[in-house]
PAMI-983531 format. One record per residue (C-alpha): residue number from 0; residue in three letters; x, y, z. Coordinates in steps of 0.02 Angstrom, whole numbers. Each point is the difference from the previous one (the first is absolute). Layout:
N
<NUM ALA <X Y Z>>
...
END
This chain:
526
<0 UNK <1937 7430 4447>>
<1 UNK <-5 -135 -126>>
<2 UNK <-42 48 -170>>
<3 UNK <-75 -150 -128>>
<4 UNK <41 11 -173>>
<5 UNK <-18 -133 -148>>
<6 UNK <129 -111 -88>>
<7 UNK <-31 -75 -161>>
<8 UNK <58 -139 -90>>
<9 UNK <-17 -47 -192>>
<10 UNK <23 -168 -101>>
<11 UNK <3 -48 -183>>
<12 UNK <-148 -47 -103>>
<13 UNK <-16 -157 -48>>
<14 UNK <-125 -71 -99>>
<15 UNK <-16 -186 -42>>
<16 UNK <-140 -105 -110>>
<17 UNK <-3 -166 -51>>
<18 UNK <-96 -95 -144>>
<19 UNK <-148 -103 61>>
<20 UNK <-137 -31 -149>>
<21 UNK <-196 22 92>>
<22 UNK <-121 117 17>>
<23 UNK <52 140 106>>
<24 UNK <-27 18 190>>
<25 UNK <7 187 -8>>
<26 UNK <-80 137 -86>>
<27 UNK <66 27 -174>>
<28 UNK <2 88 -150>>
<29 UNK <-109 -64 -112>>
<30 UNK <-28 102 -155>>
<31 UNK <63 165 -73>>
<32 UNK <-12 136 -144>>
<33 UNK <112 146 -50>>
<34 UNK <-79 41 -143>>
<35 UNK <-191 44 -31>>
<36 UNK <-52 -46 -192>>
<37 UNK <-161 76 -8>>
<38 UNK <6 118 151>>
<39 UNK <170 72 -2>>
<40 UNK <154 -74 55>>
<41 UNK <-10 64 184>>
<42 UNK <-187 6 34>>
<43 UNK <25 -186 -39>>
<44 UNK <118 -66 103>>
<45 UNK <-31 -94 166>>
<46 UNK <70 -123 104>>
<47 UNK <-99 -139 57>>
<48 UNK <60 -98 173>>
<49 UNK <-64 -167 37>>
<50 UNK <-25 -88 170>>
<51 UNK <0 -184 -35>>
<52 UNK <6 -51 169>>
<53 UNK <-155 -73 97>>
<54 UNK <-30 154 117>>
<55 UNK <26 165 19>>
<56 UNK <141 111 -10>>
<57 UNK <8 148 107>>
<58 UNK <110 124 -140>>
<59 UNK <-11 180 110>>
<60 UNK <144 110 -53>>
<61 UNK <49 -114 -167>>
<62 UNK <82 89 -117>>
<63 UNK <15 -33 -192>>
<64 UNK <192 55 -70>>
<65 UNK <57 19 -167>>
<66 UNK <170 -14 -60>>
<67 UNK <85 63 -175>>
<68 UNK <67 -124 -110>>
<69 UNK <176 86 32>>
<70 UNK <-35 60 174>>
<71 UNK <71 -54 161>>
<72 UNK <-133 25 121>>
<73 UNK <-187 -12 6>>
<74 UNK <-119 183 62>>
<75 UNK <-171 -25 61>>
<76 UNK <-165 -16 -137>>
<77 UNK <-124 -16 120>>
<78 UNK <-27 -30 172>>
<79 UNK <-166 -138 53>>
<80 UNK <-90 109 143>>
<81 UNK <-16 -66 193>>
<82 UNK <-112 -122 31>>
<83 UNK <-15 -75 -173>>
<84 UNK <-11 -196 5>>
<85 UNK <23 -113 -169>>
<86 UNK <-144 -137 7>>
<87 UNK <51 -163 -11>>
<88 UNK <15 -69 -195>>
<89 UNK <-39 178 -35>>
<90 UNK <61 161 -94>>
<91 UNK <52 185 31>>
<92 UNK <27 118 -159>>
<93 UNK <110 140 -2>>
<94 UNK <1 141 -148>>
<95 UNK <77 174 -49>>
<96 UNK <-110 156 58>>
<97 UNK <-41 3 -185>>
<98 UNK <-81 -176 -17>>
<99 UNK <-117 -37 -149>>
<100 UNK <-41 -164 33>>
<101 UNK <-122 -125 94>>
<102 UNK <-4 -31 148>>
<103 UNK <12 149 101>>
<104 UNK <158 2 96>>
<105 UNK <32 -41 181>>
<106 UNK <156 115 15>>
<107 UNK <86 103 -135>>
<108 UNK <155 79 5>>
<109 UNK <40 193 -70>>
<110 UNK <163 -26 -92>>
<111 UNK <49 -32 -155>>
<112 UNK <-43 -158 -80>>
<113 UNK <84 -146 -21>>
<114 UNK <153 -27 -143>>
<115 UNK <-18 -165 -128>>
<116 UNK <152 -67 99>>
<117 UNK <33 11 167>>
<118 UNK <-31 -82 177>>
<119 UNK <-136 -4 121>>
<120 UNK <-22 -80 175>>
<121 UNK <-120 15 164>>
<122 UNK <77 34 166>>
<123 UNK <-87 -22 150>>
<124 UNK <-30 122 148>>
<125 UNK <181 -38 70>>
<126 UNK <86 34 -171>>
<127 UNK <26 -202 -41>>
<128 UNK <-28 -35 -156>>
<129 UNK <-142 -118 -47>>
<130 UNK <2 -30 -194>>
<131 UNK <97 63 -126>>
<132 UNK <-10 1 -193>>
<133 UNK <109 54 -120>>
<134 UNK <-44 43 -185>>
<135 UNK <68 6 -179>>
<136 UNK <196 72 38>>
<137 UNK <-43 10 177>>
<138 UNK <144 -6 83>>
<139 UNK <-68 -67 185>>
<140 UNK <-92 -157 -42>>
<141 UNK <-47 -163 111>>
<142 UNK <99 -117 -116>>
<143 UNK <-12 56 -175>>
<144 UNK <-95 146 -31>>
<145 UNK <-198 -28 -75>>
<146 UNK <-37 55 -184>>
<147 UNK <-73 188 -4>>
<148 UNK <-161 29 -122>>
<149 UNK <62 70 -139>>
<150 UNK <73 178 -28>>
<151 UNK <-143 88 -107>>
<152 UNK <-187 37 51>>
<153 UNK <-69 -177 22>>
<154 UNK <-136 -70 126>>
<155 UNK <106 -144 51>>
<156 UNK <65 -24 178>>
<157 UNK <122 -102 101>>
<158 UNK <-83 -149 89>>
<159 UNK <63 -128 121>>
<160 UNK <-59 -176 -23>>
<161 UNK <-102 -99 113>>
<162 UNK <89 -176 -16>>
<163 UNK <159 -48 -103>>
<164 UNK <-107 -29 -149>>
<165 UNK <-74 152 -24>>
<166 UNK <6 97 -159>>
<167 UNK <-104 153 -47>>
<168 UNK <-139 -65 -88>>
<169 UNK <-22 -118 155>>
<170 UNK <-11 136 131>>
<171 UNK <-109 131 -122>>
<172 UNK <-190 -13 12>>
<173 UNK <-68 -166 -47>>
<174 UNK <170 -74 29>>
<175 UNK <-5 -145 135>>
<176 UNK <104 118 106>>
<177 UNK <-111 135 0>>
<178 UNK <-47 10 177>>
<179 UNK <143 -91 73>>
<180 UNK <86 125 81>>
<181 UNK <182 75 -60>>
<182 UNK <113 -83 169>>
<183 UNK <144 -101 -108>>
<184 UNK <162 48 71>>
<185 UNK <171 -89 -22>>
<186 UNK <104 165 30>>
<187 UNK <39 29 -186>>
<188 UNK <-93 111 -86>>
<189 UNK <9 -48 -167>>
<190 UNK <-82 -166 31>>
<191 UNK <-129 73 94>>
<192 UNK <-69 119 -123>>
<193 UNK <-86 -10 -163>>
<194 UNK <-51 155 -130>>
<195 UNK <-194 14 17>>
<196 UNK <-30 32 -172>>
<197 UNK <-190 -35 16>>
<198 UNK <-69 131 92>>
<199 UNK <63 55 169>>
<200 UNK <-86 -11 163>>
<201 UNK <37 98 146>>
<202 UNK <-90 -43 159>>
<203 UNK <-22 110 158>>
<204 UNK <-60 -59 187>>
<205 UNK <-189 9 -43>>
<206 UNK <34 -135 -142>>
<207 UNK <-42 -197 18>>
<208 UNK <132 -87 93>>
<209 UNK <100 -137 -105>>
<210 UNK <-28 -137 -9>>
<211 UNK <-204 -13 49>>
<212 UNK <-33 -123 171>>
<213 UNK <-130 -14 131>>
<214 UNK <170 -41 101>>
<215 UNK <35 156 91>>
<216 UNK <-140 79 -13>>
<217 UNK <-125 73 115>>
<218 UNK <19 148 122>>
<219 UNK <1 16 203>>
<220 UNK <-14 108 146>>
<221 UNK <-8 -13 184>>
<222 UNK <-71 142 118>>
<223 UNK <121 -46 140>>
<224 UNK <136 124 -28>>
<225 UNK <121 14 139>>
<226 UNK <31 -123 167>>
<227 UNK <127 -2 131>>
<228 UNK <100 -125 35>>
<229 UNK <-66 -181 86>>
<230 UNK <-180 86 -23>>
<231 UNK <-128 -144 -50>>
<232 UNK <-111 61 -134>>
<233 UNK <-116 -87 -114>>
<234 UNK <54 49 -181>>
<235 UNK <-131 27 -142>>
<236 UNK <42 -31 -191>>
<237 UNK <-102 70 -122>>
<238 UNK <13 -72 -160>>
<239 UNK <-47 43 -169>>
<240 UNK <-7 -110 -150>>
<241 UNK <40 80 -182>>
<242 UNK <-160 -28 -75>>
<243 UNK <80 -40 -180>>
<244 UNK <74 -143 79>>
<245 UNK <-64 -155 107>>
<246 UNK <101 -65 129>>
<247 UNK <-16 -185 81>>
<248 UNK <135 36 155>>
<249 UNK <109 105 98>>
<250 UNK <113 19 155>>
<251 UNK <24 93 125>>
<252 UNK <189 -2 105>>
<253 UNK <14 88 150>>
<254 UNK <118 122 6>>
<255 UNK <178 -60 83>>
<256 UNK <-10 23 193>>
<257 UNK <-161 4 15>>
<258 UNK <-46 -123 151>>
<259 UNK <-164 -110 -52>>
<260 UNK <-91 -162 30>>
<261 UNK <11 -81 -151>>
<262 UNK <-169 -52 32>>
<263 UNK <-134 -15 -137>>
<264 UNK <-131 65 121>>
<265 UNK <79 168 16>>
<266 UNK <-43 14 -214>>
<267 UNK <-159 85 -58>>
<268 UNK <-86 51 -133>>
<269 UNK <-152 112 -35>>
<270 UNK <-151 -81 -73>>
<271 UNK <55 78 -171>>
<272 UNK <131 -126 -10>>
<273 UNK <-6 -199 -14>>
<274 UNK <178 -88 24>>
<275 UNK <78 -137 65>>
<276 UNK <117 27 125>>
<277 UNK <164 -78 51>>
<278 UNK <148 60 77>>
<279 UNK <178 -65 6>>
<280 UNK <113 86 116>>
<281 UNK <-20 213 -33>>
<282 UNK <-91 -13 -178>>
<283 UNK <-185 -8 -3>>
<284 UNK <-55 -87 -171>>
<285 UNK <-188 39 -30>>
<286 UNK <-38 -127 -157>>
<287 UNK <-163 -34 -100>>
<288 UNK <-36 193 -1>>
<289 UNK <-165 71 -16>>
<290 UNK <-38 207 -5>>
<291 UNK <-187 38 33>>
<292 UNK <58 185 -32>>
<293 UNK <113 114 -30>>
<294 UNK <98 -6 147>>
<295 UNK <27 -99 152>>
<296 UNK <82 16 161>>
<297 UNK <113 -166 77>>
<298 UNK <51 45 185>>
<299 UNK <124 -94 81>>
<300 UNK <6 16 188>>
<301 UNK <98 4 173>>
<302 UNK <144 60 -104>>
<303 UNK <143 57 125>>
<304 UNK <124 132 -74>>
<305 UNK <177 6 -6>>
<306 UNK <142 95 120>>
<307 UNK <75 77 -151>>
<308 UNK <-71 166 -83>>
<309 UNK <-47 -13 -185>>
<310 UNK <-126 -24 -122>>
<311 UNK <-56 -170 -17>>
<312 UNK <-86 -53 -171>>
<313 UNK <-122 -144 -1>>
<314 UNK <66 -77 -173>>
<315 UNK <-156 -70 -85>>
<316 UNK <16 -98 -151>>
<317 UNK <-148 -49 -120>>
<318 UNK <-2 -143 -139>>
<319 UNK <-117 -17 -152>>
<320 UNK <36 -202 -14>>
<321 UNK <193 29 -40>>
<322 UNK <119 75 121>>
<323 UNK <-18 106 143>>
<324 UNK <63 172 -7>>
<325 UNK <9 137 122>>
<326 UNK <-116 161 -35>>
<327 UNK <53 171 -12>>
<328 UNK <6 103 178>>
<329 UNK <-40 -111 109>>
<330 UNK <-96 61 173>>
<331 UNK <133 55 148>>
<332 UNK <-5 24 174>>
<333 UNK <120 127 88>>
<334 UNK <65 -89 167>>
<335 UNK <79 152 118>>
<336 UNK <126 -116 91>>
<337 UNK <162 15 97>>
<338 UNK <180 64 -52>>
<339 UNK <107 -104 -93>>
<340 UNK <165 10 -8>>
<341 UNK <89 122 -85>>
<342 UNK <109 -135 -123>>
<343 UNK <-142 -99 -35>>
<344 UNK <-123 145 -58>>
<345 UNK <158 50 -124>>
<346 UNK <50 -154 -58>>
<347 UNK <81 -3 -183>>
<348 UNK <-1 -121 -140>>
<349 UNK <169 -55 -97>>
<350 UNK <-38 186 -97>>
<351 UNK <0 93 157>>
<352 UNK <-198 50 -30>>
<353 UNK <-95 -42 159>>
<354 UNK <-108 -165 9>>
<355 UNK <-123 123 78>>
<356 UNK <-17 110 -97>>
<357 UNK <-183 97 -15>>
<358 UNK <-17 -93 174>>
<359 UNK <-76 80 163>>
<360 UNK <124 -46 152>>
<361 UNK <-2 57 192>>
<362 UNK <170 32 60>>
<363 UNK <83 58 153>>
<364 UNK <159 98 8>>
<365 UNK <89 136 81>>
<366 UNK <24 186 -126>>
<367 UNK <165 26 -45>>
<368 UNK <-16 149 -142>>
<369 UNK <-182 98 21>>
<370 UNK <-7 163 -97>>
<371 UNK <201 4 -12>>
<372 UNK <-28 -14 -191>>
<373 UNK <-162 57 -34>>
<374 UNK <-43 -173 -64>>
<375 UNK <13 -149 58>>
<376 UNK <19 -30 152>>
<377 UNK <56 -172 69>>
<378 UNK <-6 -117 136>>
<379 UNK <87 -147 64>>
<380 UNK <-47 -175 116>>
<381 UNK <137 -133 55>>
<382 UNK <-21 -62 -167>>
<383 UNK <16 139 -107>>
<384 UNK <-64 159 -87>>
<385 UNK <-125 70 -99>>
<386 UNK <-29 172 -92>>
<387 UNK <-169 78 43>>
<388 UNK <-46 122 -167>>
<389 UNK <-159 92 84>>
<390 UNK <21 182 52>>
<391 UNK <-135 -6 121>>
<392 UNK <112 -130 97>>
<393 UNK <154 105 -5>>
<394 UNK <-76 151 67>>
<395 UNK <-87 -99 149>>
<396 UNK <168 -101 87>>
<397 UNK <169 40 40>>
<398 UNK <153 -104 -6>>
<399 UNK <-16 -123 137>>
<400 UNK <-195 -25 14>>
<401 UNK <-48 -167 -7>>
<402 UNK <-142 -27 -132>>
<403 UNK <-113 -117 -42>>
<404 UNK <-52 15 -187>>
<405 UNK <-115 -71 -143>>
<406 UNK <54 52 -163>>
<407 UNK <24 -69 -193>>
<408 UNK <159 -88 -48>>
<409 UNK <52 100 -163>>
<410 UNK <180 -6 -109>>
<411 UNK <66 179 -59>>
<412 UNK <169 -19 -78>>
<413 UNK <61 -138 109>>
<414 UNK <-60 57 144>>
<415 UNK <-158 -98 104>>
<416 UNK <-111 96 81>>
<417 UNK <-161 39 102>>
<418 UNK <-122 123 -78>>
<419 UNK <-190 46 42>>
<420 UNK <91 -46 207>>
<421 UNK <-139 37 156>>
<422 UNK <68 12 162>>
<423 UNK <-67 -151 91>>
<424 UNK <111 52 165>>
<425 UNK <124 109 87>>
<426 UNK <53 -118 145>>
<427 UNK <145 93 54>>
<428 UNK <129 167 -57>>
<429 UNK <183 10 40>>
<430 UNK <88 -159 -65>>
<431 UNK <140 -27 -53>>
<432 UNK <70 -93 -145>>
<433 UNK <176 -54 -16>>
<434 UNK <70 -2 -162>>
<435 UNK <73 -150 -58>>
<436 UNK <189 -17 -40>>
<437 UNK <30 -34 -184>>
<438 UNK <141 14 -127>>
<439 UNK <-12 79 -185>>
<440 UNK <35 -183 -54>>
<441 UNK <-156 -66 99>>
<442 UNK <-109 117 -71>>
<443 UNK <68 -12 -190>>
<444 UNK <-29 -187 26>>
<445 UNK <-187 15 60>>
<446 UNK <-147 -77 -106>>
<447 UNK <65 -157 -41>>
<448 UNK <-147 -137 -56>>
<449 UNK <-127 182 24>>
<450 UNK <56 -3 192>>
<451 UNK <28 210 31>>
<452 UNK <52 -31 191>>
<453 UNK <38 187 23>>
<454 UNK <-133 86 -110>>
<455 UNK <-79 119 96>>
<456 UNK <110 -23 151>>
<457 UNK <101 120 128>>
<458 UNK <168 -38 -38>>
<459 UNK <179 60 72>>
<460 UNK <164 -8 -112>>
<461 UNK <166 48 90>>
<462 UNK <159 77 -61>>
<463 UNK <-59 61 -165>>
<464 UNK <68 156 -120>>
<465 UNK <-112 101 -99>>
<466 UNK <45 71 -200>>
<467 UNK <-41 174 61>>
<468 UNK <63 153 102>>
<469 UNK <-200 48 19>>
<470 UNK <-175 -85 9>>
<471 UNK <-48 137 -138>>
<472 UNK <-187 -12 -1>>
<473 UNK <-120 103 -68>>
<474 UNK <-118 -77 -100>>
<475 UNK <-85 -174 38>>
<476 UNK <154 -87 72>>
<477 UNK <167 -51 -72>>
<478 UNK <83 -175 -22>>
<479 UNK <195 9 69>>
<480 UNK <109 -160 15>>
<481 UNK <62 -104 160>>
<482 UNK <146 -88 1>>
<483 UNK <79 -124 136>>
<484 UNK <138 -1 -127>>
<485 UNK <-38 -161 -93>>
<486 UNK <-174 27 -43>>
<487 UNK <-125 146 -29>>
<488 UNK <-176 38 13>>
<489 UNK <-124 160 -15>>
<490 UNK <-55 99 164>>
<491 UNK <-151 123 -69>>
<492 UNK <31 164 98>>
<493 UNK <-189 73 11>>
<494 UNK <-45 163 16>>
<495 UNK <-107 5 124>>
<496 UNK <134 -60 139>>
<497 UNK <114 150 101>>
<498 UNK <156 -57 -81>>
<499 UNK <-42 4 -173>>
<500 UNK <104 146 -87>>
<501 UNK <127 -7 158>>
<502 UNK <190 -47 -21>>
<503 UNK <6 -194 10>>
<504 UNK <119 -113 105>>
<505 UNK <180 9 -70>>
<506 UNK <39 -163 58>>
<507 UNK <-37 -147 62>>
<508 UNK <-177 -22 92>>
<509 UNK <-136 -116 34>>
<510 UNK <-187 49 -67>>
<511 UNK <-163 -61 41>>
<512 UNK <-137 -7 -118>>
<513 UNK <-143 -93 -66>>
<514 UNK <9 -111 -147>>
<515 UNK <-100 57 -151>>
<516 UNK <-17 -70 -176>>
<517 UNK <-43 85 -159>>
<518 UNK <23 -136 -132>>
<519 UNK <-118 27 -165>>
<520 UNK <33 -172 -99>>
<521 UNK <8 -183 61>>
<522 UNK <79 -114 103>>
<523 UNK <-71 157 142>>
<524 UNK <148 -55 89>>
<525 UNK <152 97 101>>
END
C-alpha cells in the first residue's frame, strides 16, 4: 500500500516598496490617537482606515498590528470580522474596548493600548501587508517615520494629508480639505502626516464618504440569482438613486463572457425612468436621466451565460455631470458552469497570492490525499493540483475518485485552496495517479515570476537520506530533513499515517508525497 504524506518547502520574506507621490489605490491608514486628553489616554485612542479608492473593498479577516518602538515583530490589535466591506471613498474606525469617544466603533480590540511611539500596519486576510505607519521613534516606518502627538494628555491626533499641500488647519473643520478624504501616499510617512492640533475626527463606516459626489452613487439589485451555463435569461436591474443626490447618467457593462446582442432593443426601462439610450459594444449608457420614483428597474435581455462558474457582477457606474464612478456592490449573477482546469483556477500573481482569489471555480481532478491528514485533502488534473480544505469532502471520496467540484479559491499561508467545495460529480473510483519524477533542486527552484508548478502536486524524489533513525511522531506531525546530498528540503511526517513513530529508512530511498506550503509572509512562493 502506498501511504501519502506532505512535503514542505519555505522561502525568505521579502518585502519591497517604492516611492510614487498620489492618492492611494488601497485602503490606508488615515488617522490615529494614543492618547485621550479629555477621556483618558486609552478610552481615546483609535485608528481610523481610509479607502480612497472608487469602489469597494472587500477587508474579511484584516487585521490591525502594532509594533514597539524597539520591537522586532508586530502581534495582532484587532481583527475586521468576515464579510465586512470598506465603501468606496469611505471610512472604518477601530478603538480600544475602553473607547470614550464619538463615533461608536466598528471593531475594537481588548489589549492594551497603544504606546506614544511605535508602529502600526493592516494586513489583509492572507497576512500581506497593506499599509504601514510608523510613529515618533518607531522603528518600522514607510520611509521616515510620521510625527507622534505629543507625550502628555492632549486631544491632538496624527493625520494624513489629502494632497501634498495639506497642513492641519487645511484638513480641520472649515479647512478647504475638510471633506476631501485622507488617501495621500508617497510611501514615507513623515510626509504624509500632519499633527491635528485642531480637533480630531475619527470616522467609522456609517460616516459620509469623502469627498461628496453624485458619481458613484446609487444602489442595485437583480432577482435573478443563479443560471447555468449557455442558459438565455432576461436579466432585471433594479436601480436606486440616492435621493441627496441627482444623477444625469449611468452605465451599465455586461459582465465578461456574457454572450449578448449588443442591440439597443434588448434595453428597457420601467415607466419610472426616462433616459436616453445608447450602447457601444458591452456598456449600456442611459443619458438625460429622469427618476419618477424611488426606484426603477432597467432589464436587459436574451443575455446568454458563460461556460465558466463564477459570480458575474454587472458593474454600473453613475455620474452627477463630472465623472462616472462605479457604485458600491454591484448586482451578481452566479453562473454554475463546467470544470476548469486545475492551473488556471490556481493561478498566482508575481507574490504567489492567487489571481482568483475569493473566486468560485468548477474543477475536475482525480483525489490523491482524502482524510490521510484530517485536512485537506487534494486533487490533481493533467495540469496540476489543488488542496480541497472542506471536511465534508474528505470524509465523502477516497484516493482515486474522480470529482467534479465547485468551491472558493482561498490563500492560507501559501497554500491555494478550495473551501465551502459541493460535489458536483463522482464519474468514476479507482484511478490512478502517477507521481511525477522531480529532484530536491526542482522543487527548491519552484515559484519563479508566482509560477508554483508543484504546489499541491503528487510528487516522487529518488535516492534520498533522512536526518533521523525514527519518524518520531506524536503530536501534530514533525518536520525532518531530505537530502540528495547537495541540497535539502523538509518532509512533514504526520501523525495520522502508519509509519509515523516507526524506525525510518537508514539509507538511501525514494519517497512519494504531496507538495504542501506553509509560508506566512510574502513573495507566497517555494
Amino acid at each position: 500500500m502506498r501511504v501519502l504524506f506532505s512535503i514542505l518547502v519555505t522561502s525568505a520574506y521579502i518585502f519591497c516598496a517604492g516611492a510614487v507621490a498620489q492618492t492611494a489605490d488601497h485602503v490606508v491608514i488615515s488617522e490615529f490617537a494614543t492618547r485621550g486628553g479629555s477621556v483618558g489616554n486609552q478610552a481615546g485612542e483609535f485608528v481610523e482606515l481610509y479607502n480612497p479608492t472608487g469602489t469597494a473593498v472587500d477587508v474579511s479577516g484584516w487585521e490591525l498590528q502594532y509594533r514597539s518602538a524597539s520591537g522586532s515583530s508586530y502581534s495582532t490589535l484587532a481583527r475586521i470580522p468576515d464579510g465586512t466591506r470598506m465603501r468606496a471613498k469611505s471610512f472604518y474606525l477601530i478603538t480600544g474596548s475602553s473607547w470614550g469617544g464619538t463615533p461608536v466603533a466598528d471593531v475594537q480590540w481588548a489589549v492594551s493600548g497603544l504606546a506614544d511611539n511605535g508602529s502600526i500596519r493592516v494586513v489583509d486576510g492572507s497576512g500581506r501587508p497593506v499599509d504601514r505607519v510608523g510613529f515618533g521613534s518607531g522603528n518600522d516606518p514607510e520611509g521616515s517615520a510620521a510625527p507622534n502627538h505629543g507625550t502628555s494628555a492632549n486631544d491632538n491626533s496624527v493625520e494624513r494629508r489629502a494632497s501634498a499641500s495639506s497642513t492641519a488647519a487645511t484638513l480641520a473643520a472649515g479647512g478647504a480639505e475638510e471633506f476631501a478624504g485622507n488617501g495621500w501616499d508617497t510611501d514615507d510617512n513623515a510626509a504624509d502626516f500632519v499633527v491635528q492640533m485642531n480637533g480630531r475626527n475619527p470616522q467609522n463606516s456609517a460616516s459620509a464618504a469623502e469627498p461628496l459626489s453624485a458619481d458613484g452613487s446609487g444602489s442595485a439589485s437583480t432577482t435573478v440569482q443563479q443560471v447555468n451555463a449557455g442558459d438565455t435569461l432576461d436579466l432585471p436591474v433594479d436601480f436606486t438613486p440616492s435621493p441627496e443626490f441627482t444623477l444625469t447618467a449611468m452605465k451599465l457593462v455586461i459582465p465578461h463572457g456574457f454572450l449578448w446582442s449588443g442591440d439597443e432593443a434588448d434595453v428597457e426601462t420601467d415607466s419610472r425612468l426616462q433616459a436616453e439610450i445608447s450602447v457601444q459594444e458591452d456598456t449600456i449608457l442611459l443619458d438625460r436621466l429622469s427618476f419618477a420614483g424611488e426606484a426603477a428597474t432597467i432589464t436587459i435581455r436574451k443575455l446568454v451565460a458563460p461556460s465558466a462558474t463564477g459570480n458575474y457582477s454587472v458593474v454600473i457606474l453613475t455620474s452627477g455631470g463630472t465623472n462616472f464612478l462605479p457604485i458600491q456592490n454591484p448586482p451578481a449573477v452566479f453562473v454554475k458552469g463546467g470544470p476548469i482546469p486545475i492551473a488556471e483556477a490556481r493561478e498566482n500573481d508575481v507574490n504567489g497570492v492567487p489571481v482568483n482569489l475569493g473566486t468560485v471555480v468548477t474543477v475536475n481532478g482525480i483525489v490523491t490525499v482524502s482524510d490521510q491528514f484530517g485536512a485537506p485533502a487534494y486533487i490533481q488534473d493533467h495540469t496540476g493540483g489543488i488542496a480541497v480544505y472542506d471536511f465534508t469532502f474528505t470524509q465523502a471520496v477516497n484516493i482515486g475518485d474522480e470529482v467534479t467540484v465547485t468551491g472558493t479559491i482561498t490563500h492560507f499561508n501559501g497554500l491555494t485552496e478550495l473551501e465551502n467545495v459541493t460535489i458536483d460529480a463522482q464519474p468514476s473510483t479507482g484511478n490512478t495517479v502517477t507521481p511525477e519524477v522531480v529532484t530536491l533542486a526542482d522543487l527548491l527552484g519552484d515559484g519563479q515570476g508566482g509560477d508554483e508548478k508543484y504546489e499541491a502536486e503528487l510528487v516522487r524524489i529518488n535516492s534520498v537520506t533522512v536526518n533521523t533513525n525514527a519518524w518520531g511522531v506524536s503530536g501534530s506531525g514533525v518536520n525532518y530533513t531530505l537530502s540528495d546530498g547537495t541540497r535539502e528540503l523538509d518532509v512533514r511526517i504526520d501523525n495520522d499515517v502508519p509509519f509515523a513513530g516507526q524506525p525510518a529508512p537508514g539509507g538511501s530511498f525514494d519517497i512519494i508525497g504531496v507538495i504542501s506550503q506553509y509560508q506566512r509572509n510574502s513573495p507566497f512562493v517555494g
